[in-house]
C-alpha positions in Angstrom: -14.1 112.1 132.0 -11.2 111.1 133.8 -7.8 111.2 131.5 -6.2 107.7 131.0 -2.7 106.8 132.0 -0.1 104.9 129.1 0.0 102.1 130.9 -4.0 101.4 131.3 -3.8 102.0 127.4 -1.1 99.7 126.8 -3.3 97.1 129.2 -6.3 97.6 127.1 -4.7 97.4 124.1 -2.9 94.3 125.0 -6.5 92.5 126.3 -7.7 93.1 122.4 -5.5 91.1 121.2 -6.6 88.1 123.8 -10.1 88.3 123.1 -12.1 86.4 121.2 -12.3 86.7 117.1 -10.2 89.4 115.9 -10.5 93.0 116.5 -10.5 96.1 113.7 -7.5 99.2 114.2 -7.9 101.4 111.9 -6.2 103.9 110.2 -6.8 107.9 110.5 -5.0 110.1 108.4 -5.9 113.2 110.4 -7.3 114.9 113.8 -10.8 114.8 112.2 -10.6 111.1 111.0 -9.2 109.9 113.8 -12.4 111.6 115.7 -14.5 110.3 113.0 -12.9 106.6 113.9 -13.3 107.1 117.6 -16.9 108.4 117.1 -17.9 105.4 115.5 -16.7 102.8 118.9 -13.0 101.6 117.6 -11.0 101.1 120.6 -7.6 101.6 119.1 -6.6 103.4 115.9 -3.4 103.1 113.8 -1.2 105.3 111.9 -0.2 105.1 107.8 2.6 105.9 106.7 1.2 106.2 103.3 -2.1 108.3 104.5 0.1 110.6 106.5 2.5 110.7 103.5 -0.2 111.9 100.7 -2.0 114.5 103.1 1.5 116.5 103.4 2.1 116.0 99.2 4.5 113.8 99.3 5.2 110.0 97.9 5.4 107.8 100.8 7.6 104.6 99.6 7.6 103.6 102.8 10.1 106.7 103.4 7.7 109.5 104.5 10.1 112.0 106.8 10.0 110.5 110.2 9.3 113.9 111.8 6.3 114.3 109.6 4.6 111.0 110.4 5.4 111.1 114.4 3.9 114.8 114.6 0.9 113.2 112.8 0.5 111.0 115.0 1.1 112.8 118.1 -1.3 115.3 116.9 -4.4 113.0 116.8 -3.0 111.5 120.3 -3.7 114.6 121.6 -6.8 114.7 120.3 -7.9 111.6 121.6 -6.2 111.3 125.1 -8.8 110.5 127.0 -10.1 107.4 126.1 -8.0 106.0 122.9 -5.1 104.1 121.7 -3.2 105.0 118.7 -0.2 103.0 117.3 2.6 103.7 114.9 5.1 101.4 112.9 8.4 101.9 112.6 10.1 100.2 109.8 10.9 101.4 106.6 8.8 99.1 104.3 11.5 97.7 102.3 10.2 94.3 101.5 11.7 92.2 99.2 9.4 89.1 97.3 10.1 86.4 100.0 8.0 82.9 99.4 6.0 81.7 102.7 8.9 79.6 104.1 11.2 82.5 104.2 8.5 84.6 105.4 7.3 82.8 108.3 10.9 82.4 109.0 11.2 86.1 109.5 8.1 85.9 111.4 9.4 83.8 113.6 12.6 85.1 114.1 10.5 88.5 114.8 8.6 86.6 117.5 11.6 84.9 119.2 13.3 88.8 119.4 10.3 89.3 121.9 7.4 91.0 119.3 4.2 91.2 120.7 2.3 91.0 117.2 3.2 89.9 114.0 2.4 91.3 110.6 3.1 90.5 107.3 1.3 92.6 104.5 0.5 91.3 101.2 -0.2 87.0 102.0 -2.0 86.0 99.0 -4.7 83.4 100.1 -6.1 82.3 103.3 -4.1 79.2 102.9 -1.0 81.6 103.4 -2.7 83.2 106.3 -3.4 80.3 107.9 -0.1 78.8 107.8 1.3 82.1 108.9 -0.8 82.0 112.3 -0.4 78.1 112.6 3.3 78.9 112.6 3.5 81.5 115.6 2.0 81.7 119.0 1.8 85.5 119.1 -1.3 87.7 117.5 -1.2 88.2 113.8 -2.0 91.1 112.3 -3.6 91.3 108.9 -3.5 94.2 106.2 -6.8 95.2 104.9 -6.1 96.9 101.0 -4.7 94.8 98.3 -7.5 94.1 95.7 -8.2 90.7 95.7 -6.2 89.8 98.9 -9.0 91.6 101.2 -11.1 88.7 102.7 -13.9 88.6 105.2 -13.4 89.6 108.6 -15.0 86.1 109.4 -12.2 84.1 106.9 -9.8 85.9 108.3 -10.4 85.0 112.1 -11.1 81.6 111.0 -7.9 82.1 109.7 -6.1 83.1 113.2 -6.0 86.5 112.6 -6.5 88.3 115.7 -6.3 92.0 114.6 -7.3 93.7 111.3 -5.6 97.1 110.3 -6.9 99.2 107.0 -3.6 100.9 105.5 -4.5 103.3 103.3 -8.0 102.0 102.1 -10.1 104.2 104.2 -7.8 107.4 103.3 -7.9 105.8 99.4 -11.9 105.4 99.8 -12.5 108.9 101.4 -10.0 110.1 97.9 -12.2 108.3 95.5 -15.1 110.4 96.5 -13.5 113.5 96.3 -11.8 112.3 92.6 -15.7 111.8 91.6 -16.6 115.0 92.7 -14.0 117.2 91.3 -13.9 115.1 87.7 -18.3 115.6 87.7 -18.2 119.5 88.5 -15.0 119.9 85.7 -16.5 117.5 83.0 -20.3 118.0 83.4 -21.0 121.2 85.5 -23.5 119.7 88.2 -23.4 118.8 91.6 -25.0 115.7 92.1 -21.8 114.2 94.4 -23.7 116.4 97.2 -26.4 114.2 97.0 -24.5 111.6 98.7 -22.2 113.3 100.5 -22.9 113.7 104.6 -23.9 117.2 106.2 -21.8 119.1 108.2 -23.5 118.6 111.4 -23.5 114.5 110.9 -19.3 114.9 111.0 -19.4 116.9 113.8 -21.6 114.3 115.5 -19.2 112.0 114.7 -15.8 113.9 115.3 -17.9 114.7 118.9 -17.4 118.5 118.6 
């Protein structure tokens, strides 16, 4: 397989955000989820602050230690240089409670500073989302993992959303099941979790090692 240069990447990813409907980037945490991610057709993957945060024990706040996050990141890169795009963020996730004036106003002022995508976690309806993407001529992203503000991937495009990133949710979901495991094997002593749990082989099928 021929490697791929940044800039046919950055080309790629740039044409996802003009095609039709809105695209999925999610979020790997690691080397192997990121393969995991990849083995399953995403054509670009993003990095969580968060994720990243919790797999070194630490609280993220929004405040994990730079270093720790970029060698994360450049770590499952690597590991996917030949045919991927990864992303990072790179603000410190200090929101205050704006209302959607004041928000879109940001927004905007985000998109007149020469932004290529705008993103602004936490909307709380789709009438919000909508007036969001109304308001700006660049791609909006939206933020998959707030209970009860998760909608539909076909709401969301309907919306104007034109790419859809998971946060922690997949990183939270993969957690859950290891949370069931350990709490049935301390508080009952079987081992029915491996009844739904996938084989060994079937993750390296999908890692593509």
């Amino acid at each position: 397989m021929m490697n791929v240069t940044q800039k046919e990447k950055a080309v790629r990813f740039q044409a996802l955000h003009e095609g039709p409907g809105a695209f999925f980037i999610p979020n790997p945490w690691d080397v192997a989820s990121a393969r995991v991610l990849a083995g399953f057709g995403f054509q670009a993957l993003a990095t969580s602050s968060a994720a990243a945060a919790c797999v070194v024990g630490r609280r993220d706040h929004g405040l994990a230690p730079a270093v720790e996050r970029i060698a994360a990141a450049a770590e499952a890169a690597r590991a996917l240089q030949f045919a991927f795009v990864l992303t990072a963020r790179a603000h410190n996730l200090l929101y205050a409670n704006p209302n959607l004036d004041e928000t879109i106003s940001r927004l905007q002022a985000f998109e007149n500073a020469g932004a290529d995508v705008l993103f602004a976690p936490g909307l709380p309806d789709l009438a919000a989302v909508s007036a969001v993407c109304a308001a700006l001529s660049r791609p909006v992203n939206f933020m998959v993992g707030i209970k009860g503000r998760s909608f539909s991937v076909a709401e969301l495009a309907a919306a104007g959303v034109r790419r859809i990133s998971l946060a922690t949710s997949l990183y939270r979901a993969a957690m859950t099941g290891f949370l069931d495991a350990v709490r049935e094997v301390k508080d009952t002593g079987t081992f029915d979790f491996l009844n739904r749990c996938v084989t060994t082989p079937e993750l390296n099928k999908r890692m593509q090692i």
